[in-house]
C-alpha positions, 0 to 999 in steps of 0.5 A: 261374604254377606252385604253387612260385612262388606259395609262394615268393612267399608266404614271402617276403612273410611273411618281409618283413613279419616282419622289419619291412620297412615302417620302422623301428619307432616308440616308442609315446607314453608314458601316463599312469599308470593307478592300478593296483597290482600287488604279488607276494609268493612264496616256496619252501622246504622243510618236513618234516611233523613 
């Protein structure tokens, strides 16, 4: 087998496997709620240094 075909062969499988090509994907189960809270507060402006 030469070196192209092997490539070949290799992108292939790549391509398959990044395409989803065991199935269809599943959800995942839902989880419980973990207790941890994430709170963000940002803001953006423009000041003058007077």
């Amino acid at each position: 087998m030469s070196h192209t075909r092997i490539w070949l062969s290799a992108a292939l499988l790549a391509v398959l496997a990044a395409c989803g090509a065991d199935g269809i994907p599943e959800r995942p189960e839902p989880r419980s709620a973990s207790g941890i809270t994430i709170a963000v507060d940002a803001s953006a402006g423009i000041s003058s240094g007077n």
